[in-house]
N, C-alpha and C positions, 0 to 999 in steps of 0.2 A: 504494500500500500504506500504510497506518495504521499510524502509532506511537506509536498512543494503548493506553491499560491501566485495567485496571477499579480498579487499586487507586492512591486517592488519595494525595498525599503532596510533601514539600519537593522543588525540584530536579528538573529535566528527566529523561525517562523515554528513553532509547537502546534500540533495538531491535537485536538483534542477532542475527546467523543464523551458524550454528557447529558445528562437532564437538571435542568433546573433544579427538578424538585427535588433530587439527590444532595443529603445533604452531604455525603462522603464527598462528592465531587465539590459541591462549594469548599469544603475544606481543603483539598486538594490547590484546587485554582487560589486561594485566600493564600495558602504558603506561597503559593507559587508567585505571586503578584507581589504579597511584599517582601519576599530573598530578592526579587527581581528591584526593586525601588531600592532596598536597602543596599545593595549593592551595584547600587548602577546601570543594572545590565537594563537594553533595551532590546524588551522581548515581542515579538507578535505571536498574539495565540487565533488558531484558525479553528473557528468551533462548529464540532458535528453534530446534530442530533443523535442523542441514544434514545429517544422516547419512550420513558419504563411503560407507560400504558399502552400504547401500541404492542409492545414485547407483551405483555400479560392480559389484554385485553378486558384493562378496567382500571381505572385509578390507583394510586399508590395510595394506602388503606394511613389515614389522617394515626391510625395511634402507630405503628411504625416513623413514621416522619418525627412525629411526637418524638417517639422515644430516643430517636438517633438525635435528634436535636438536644435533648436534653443534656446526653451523655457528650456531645462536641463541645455543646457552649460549656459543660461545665469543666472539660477541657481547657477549653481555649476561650475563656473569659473573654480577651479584647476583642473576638470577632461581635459580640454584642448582641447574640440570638436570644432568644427567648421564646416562650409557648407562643403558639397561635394567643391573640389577645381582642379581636376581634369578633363580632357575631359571630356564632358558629355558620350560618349561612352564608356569611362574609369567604370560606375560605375553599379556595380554586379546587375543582375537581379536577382540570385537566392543565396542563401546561403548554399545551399547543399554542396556545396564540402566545404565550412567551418567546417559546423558543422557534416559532417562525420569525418573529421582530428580528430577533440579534441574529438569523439569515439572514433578513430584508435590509440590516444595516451593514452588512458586508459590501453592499455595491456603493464605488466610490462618490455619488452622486448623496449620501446618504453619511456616509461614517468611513467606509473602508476594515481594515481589519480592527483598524485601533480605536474606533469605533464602533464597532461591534462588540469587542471586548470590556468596553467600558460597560456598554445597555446591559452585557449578559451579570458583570460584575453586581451594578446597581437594580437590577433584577433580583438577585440573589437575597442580596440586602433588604430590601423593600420585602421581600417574603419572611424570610429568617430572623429580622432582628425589626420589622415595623410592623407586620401580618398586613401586609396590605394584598391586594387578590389581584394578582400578576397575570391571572388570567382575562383580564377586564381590557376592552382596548382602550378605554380612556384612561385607566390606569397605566396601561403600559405607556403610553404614551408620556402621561407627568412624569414619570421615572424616566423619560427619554429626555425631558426638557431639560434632567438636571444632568445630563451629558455633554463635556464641552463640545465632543468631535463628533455629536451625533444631529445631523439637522433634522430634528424632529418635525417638523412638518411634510419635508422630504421625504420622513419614516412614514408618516400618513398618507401620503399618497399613495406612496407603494405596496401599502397595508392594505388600501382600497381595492387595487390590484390585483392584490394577491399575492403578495411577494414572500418568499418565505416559506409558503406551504408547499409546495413543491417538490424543496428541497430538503424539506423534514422527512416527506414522505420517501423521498430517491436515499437521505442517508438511513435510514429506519433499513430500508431493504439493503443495502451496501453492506452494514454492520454486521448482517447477517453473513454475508458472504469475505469478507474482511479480514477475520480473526478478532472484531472486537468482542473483548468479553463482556463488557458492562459500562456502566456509569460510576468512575474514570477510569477510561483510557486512555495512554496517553501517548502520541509517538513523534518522534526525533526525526529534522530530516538524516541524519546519520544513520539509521536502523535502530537508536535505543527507544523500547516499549514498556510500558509498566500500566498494570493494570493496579487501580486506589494505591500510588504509592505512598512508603513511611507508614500507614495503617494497615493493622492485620484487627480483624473482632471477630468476633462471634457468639451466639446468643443465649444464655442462660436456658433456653427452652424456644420450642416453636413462638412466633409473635402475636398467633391467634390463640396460644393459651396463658397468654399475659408475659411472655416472657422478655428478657428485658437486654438489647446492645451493652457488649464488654470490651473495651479497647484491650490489647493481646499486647500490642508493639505500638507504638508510636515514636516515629524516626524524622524529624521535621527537616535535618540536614537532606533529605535528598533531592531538594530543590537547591539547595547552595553548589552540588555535586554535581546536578543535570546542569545548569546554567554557567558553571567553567568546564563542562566538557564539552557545550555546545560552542561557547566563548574560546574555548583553548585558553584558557588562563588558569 
């Protein structure tokens, strides 16, 4: 699989295959973006749809989410998560219309990559640590306005469009065919791949019989590790 992108630019391009509503993957990307700030590096991340609902056909079940949210934030405090704290009808059954946006912001007319990586960031955020319903286009939309490199109105037209669905629906089938394993994966253009890196867990018991996410390993150095080996430094 290619981790190469039409759009030029400073700094190594990461490919990465994902859902939103993952929170593993928010934590992934969250190290990954500030080892990348903290140390200078000037990263492009090129993002895939992994869409867990489509894969299981049906939503990702709100006390799973729950739970893995709990046990990250209480983790990693400064990411700033916290329960759903909204109406419970407030909160998104599906994630599609998120993660078609931050494809719709990939074209240069709109954001580009570093653009897109911003909306999916502030997406994230808006779900995980505001409960806002990122499935709403108005919603998604205000979380676009507070993007420097994303011209949200530009997002809106091509939302109108249809931009974005498309290519959830072409990576959803790719993923299949790919080798990707899940929501994160993550690949190099050099050939390095890792599937939820720096995290290993596993769960007390099945999720449907209350059972509850246990971090095994957490390794946050291997964004410091991927980003001088893609740097050479």
């Amino acid at each position: 699989m290619s981790a190469s992108t039409s759009e030029p630019g400073p700094g190594p391009v990461l490919v990465v295959w994902s859902d939103i509503g993952c929170p593993w993957a928010s934590l992934a990307l969250h190290t990954l973006r500030e080892t990348a700030r903290g140390t200078g590096t000037r990263l492009l991340i090129d993002h895939r749809a992994f869409p867990l609902e489509l894969f299981n056909g049906e939503p990702t079940p709100k006390r799973i989410v729950d739970a893995e949210t709990v046990v990250i934030g209480a983790a990693r405090p400064e990411l700033g998560w916290r329960l759903w704290s909204a109406p419970e009808s407030a909160y998104p059954s599906t994630m599609l219309p998120a993660l078609e946006a931050v494809q719709a912001a990939k074209d240069p007319r709109v954001g580009g990559l570093r653009g897109s990586d911003e909306l999916d960031a502030a997406l994230r955020h808006a779900f995980y640590a505001a409960s806002r319903c990122v499935a709403v286009h108005a919603e998604i939309l205000a979380v676009a306005r507070t993007c420097p490199h994303v011209d949200a109105a530009a997002l809106a037209e091509a939302l109108a469009r249809g931009a974005g669905r498309s290519a959830v629906y072409a990576q959803w089938r790719a993923a299949r065919a790919d080798g990707v394993q899940g929501s994160p994966h993550l690949f190099a253009p050099d050939g390095w791949a890792a599937h939820n890196p720096g995290v290993a867990f596993d769960w007390t018991a099945d999720p449907s019989d209350g059972g509850l996410p246990r971090i095994v390993r957490w390794y946050p150095g291997w964004a410091a590790e991927l980003l001088s080996r893609l740097t050479g430094s």
